[in-house]
C-alpha positions as MATLAB code, in Angstrom:
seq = 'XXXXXXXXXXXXXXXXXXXXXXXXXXXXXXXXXXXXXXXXXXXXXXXXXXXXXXXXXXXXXXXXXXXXXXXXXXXXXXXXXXXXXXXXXXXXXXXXXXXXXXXXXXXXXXXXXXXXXXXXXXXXXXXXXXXXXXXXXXXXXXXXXXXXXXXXXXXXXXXXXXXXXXXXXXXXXXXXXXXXXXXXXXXXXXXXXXXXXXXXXXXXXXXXXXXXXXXXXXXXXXXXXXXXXXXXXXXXXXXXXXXXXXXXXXXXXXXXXXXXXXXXXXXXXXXXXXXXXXXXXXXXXXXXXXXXXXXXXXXXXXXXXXXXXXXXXXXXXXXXXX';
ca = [
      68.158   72.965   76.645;
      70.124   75.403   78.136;
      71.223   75.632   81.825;
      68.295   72.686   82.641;
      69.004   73.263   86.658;
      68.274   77.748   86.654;
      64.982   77.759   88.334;
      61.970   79.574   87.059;
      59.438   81.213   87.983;
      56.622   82.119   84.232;
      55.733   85.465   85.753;
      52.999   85.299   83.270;
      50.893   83.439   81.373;
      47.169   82.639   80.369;
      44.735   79.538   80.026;
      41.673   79.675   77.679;
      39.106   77.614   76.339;
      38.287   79.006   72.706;
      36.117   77.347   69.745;
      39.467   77.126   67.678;
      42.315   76.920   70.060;
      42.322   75.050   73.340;
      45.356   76.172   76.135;
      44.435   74.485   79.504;
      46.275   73.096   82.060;
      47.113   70.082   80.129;
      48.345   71.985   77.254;
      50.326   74.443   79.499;
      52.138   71.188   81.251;
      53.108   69.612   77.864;
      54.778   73.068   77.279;
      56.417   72.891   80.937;
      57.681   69.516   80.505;
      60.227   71.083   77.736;
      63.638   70.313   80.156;
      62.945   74.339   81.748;
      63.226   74.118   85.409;
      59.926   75.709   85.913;
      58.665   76.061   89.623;
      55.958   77.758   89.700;
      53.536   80.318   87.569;
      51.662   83.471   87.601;
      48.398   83.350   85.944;
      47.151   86.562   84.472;
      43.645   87.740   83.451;
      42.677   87.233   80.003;
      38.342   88.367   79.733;
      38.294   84.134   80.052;
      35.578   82.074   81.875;
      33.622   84.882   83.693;
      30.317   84.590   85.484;
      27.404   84.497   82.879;
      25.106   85.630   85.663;
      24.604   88.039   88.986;
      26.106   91.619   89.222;
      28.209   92.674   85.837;
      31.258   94.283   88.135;
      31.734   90.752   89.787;
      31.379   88.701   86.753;
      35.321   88.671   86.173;
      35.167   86.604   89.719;
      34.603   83.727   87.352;
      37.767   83.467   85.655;
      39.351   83.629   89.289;
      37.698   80.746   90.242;
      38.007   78.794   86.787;
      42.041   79.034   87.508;
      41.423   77.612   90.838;
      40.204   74.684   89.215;
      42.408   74.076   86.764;
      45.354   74.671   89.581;
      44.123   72.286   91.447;
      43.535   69.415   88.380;
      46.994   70.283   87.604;
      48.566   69.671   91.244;
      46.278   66.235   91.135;
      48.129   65.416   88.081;
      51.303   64.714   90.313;
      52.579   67.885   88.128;
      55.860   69.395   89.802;
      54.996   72.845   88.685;
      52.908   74.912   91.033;
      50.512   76.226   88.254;
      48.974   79.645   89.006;
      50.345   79.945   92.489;
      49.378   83.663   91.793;
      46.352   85.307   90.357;
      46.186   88.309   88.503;
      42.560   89.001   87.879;
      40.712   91.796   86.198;
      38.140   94.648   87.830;
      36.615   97.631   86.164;
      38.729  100.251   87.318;
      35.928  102.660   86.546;
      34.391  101.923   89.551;
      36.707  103.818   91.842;
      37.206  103.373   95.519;
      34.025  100.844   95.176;
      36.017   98.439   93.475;
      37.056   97.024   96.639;
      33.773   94.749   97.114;
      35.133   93.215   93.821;
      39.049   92.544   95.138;
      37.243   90.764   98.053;
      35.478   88.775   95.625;
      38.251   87.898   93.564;
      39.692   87.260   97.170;
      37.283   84.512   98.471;
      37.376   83.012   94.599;
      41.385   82.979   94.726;
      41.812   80.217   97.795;
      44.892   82.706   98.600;
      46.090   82.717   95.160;
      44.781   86.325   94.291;
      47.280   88.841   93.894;
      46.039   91.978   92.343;
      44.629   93.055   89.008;
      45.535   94.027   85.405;
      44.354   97.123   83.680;
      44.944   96.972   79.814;
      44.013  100.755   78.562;
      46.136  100.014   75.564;
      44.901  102.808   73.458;
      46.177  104.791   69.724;
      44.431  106.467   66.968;
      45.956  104.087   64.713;
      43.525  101.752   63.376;
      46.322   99.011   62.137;
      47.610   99.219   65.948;
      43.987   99.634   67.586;
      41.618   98.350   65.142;
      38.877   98.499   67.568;
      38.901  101.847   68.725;
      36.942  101.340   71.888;
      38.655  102.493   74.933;
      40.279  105.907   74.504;
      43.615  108.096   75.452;
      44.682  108.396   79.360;
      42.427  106.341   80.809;
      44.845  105.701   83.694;
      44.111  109.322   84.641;
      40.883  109.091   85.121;
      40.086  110.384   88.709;
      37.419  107.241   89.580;
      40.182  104.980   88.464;
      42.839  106.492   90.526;
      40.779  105.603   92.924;
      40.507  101.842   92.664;
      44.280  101.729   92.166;
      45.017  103.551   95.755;
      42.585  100.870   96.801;
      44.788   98.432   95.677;
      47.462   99.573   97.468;
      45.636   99.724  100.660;
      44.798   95.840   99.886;
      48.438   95.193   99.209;
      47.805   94.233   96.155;
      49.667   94.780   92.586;
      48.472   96.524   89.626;
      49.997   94.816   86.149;
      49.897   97.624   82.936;
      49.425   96.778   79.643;
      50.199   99.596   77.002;
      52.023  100.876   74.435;
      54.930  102.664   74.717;
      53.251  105.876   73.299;
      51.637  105.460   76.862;
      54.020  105.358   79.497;
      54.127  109.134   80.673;
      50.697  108.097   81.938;
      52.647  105.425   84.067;
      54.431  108.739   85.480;
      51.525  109.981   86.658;
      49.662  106.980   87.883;
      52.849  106.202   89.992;
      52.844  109.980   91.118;
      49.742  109.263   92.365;
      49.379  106.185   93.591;
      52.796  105.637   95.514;
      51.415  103.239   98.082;
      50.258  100.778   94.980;
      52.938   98.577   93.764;
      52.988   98.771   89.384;
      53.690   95.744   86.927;
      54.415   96.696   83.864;
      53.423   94.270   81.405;
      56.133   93.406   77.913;
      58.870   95.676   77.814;
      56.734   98.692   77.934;
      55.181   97.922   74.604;
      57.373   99.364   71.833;
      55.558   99.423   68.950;
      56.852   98.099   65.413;
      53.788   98.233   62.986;
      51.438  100.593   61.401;
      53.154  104.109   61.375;
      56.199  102.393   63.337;
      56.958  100.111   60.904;
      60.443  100.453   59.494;
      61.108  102.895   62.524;
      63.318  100.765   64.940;
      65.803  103.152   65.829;
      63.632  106.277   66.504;
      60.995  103.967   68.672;
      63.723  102.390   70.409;
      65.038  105.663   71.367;
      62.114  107.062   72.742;
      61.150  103.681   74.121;
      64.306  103.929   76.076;
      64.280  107.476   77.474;
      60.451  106.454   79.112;
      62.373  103.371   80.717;
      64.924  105.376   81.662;
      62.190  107.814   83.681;
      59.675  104.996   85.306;
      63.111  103.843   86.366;
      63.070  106.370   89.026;
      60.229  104.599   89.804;
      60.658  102.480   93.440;
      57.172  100.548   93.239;
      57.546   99.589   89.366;
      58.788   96.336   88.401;
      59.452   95.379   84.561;
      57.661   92.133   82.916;
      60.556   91.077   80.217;
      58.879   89.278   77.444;
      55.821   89.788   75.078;
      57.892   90.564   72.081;
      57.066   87.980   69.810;
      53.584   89.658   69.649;
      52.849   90.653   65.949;
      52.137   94.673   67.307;
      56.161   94.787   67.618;
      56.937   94.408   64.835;
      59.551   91.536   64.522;
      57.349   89.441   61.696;
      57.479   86.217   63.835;
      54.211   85.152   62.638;
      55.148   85.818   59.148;
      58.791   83.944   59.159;
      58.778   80.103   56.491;
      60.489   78.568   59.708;
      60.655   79.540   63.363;
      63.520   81.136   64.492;
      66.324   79.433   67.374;
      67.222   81.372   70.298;
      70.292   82.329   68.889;
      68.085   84.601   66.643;
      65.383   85.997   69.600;
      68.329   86.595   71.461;
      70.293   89.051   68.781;
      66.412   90.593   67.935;
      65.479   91.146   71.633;
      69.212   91.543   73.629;
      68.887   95.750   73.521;
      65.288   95.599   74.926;
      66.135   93.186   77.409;
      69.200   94.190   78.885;
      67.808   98.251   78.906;
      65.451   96.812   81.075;
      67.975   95.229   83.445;
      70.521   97.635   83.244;
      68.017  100.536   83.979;
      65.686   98.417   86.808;
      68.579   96.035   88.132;
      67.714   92.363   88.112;
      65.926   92.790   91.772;
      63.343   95.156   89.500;
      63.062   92.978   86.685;
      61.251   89.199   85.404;
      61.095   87.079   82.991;
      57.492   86.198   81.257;
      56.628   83.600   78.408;
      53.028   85.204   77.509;
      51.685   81.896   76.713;
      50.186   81.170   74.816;
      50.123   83.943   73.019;
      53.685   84.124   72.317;
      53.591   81.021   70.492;
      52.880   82.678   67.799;
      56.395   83.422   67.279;
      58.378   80.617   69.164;
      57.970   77.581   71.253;
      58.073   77.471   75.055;
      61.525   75.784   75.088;
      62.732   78.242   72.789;
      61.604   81.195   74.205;
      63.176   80.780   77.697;
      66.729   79.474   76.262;
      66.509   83.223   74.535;
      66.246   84.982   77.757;
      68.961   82.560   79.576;
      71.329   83.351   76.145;
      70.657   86.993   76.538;
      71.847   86.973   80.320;
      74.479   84.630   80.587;
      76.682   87.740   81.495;
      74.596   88.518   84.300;
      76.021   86.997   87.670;
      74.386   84.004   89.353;
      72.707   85.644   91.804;
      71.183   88.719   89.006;
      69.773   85.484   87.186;
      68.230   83.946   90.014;
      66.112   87.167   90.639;
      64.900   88.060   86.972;
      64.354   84.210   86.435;
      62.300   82.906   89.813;
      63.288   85.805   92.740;
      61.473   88.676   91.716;
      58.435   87.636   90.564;
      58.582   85.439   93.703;
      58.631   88.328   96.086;
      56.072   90.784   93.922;
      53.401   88.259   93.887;
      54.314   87.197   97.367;
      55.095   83.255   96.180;
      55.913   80.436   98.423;
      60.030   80.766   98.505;
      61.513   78.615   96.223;
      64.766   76.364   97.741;
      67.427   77.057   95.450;
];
């Protein structure tokens, strides 16, 4: 285990109960208790555990209060990780300026956890990268849902993105128009490695880069790093007879990374497992000796932010004592 002592902070991860796969707290902490100095977690939305009854629009309130629970079990536990210290919940943006009824709900659900929301307009015409075509193109331009994200903003709360990185000039204009509401974005920015950008590294990487390089420009953005072992980038973890060492991750995921860093700065930037559904390419161990390879030429103080201090302050965390 690399550098044991670096504290962290899992800027995000998920817990679901599924018919085939079971990631709950107790899963999570067998994960945690890899040798990563882990402090503390941000729990993101993930459609798990809502409401089965009363108005549709606050159904999502469930899942709020289902992390709550399993928080709290965990912290029982004598667990040293504060699990889910922030919330990250999930509101139909649709619903403009009204969505606000539903923050509050998420609100009184959180026990002060609750932090903001995640929109995940993920969206291409490509049926091997968007197989269910529901949804459809700039979504995040949508004048009722510009709405609910200057609500957020008057809540002081955060709004995590999840898309592609054919998507990010709609980030441009959301942040145009929203300046007040502070923006997440969610695994690199999405670039793409599969269906027609299979086999296209260079020319998506390029592209991929000159978006970063505009939301850079950005001062409310901040930059999730992680999410790349997901099959829709294309790196075949899923596919590979034996799973790759750091060593590996590192050399596959350094230029992503470090554009990131180099374009954000550290104070801008955070590190993420997506657990569990990075797994799929790496173990939790694994995964987080990649990102401390990756920036061991980063100072102390540039590791202490994109490993604990800036997700700390943009989901307003209990200070950690380094």
């Amino acid at each position: 285990m690399l550098d044991p002592e670096l504290p962290i902070v899992d800027a995000h991860h998920h817990l679901w109960s599924l018919p085939d796969f079971e990631y709950l707290a107790p899963q999570f902490q067998h994960d945690l208790a890899t040798g990563h100095r882990v402090e503390a977690t941000v729990y993101v939305e993930c459609l798990s555990n809502y409401l089965s009854q009363g108005p549709e629009s606050l159904q999502a309130v469930g899942e709020t209060r289902f992390v709550v629970e399993q928080a709290t079990s965990h912290a029982q536990s004598g667990a040293s990780t504060r699990l889910c210290e922030a919330i990250v919940g999930w509101a139909d943006l649709s619903l403009g300026a009204a969505v606000e009824a539903v923050l509050h709900a998420h609100a009184d659900a959180g026990g002060g956890r609750f932090r903001g929301l995640r929109a995940r307009p993920t969206w291409h015409e490509d049926t091997r990268i968007h197989p269910a075509q529901t949804g459809g193109p700039h979504f995040l331009l949508q004048a009722p849902v510009l709405e609910a994200v200057r609500a957020l903003g008057r809540l002081d709360l955060s709004l995590d993105l999840w898309l592609y990185h054919t998507q990010l000039e709609d980030v441009l204009t959301l942040a145009d128009q929203c300046p007040e509401t502070r923006l997440v974005l969610n695994h690199c920015g999405g670039p793409l490695g599969v269906g027609p950008y299979e086999g296209q590294r260079s020319e998506v990487f390029l592209r991929w880069r000159q978006s970063m390089r505009q939301l850079a420009a950005l001062p409310q953005l901040r930059v999730k790093l992680g999410g790349l072992a997901m099959p829709r980038m294309g790196f075949a973890l899923d596919q590979a007879p034996v799973a790759p060492g750091s060593e590996c991750l590192a050399r596959l995921w350094a230029p992503y990374l470090e554009t990131c860093i180099e374009l954000l700065g550290a104070e801008r930037c955070m590190f993420e497992s997506n657990f569990p559904v990075d797994q799929v390419g790496c173990s939790y161990g694994v995964l987080w000796n990649t990102f401390k390879r990756v920036t061991q030429g980063c100072s102390a103080s540039e590791r202490l932010r994109l490993f604990a201090g800036t997700a700390t302050d943009t989901y307003r965390l209990t200070p950690l004592k380094f």
